[in-house]
N, C-alpha and C positions, 0 to 999 in steps of 0.2 A: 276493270278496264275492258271495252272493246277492242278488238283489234278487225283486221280485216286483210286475209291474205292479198300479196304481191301478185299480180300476174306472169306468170312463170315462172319465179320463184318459189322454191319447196321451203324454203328455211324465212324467209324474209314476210312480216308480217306488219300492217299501217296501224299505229297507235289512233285511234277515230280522234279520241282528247285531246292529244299534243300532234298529232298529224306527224310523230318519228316514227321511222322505221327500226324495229327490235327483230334483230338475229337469235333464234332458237336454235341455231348449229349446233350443238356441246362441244364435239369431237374437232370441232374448225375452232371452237373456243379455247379448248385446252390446246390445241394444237398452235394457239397464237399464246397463249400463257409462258407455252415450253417454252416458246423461240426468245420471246421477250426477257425471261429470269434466264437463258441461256447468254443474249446480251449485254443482261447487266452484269454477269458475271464475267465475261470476256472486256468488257469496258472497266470492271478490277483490276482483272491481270492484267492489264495496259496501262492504267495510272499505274500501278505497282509497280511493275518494269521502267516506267518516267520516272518516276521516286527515285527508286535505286540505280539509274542512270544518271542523274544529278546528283546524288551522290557521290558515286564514283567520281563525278566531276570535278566535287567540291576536290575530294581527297588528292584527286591528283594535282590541282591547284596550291593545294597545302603544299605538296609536296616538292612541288618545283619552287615553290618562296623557300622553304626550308633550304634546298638546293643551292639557290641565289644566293642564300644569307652564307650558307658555308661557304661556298665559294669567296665569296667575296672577305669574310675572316682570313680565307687561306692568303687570298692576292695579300690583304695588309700586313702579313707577318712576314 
């Protein structure tokens, strides 16, 4: 492949074949790697926490039917 530096660009290089520009940064590369698998892991803990916020939901919804129904045994005796 040829390439053909950017002008004034240190890291940014013109593919001549496909006319893209290809980044040879490393440290900008990994440094967008980290943030990205940092994201997706923080985008876990946040469905995980919705999980078990609807959860708790359901449960307390259980809870208040069971509630009702006692109740309401109690009023007919």
């Amino acid at each position: 492949m040829n390439y053909i530096k950017v002008k004034d660009k240190d890291n940014l290089f013109r593919d001549i074949n496909s006319n893209g520009i290809v980044n040879t940064d490393l440290d900008s590369y990994k440094i967008y790697v980290e943030n990205y698998k940092r994201q997706l892991n923080e985008n876990k803990k946040i469905e995980n926490i919705q999980n078990e916020v609807n959860e708790i939901k359901s449960d307390i919804e259980q809870i208040k039917d069971m509630m009702k129904t006692m109740l309401n045994s109690i009023k007919t005796v």
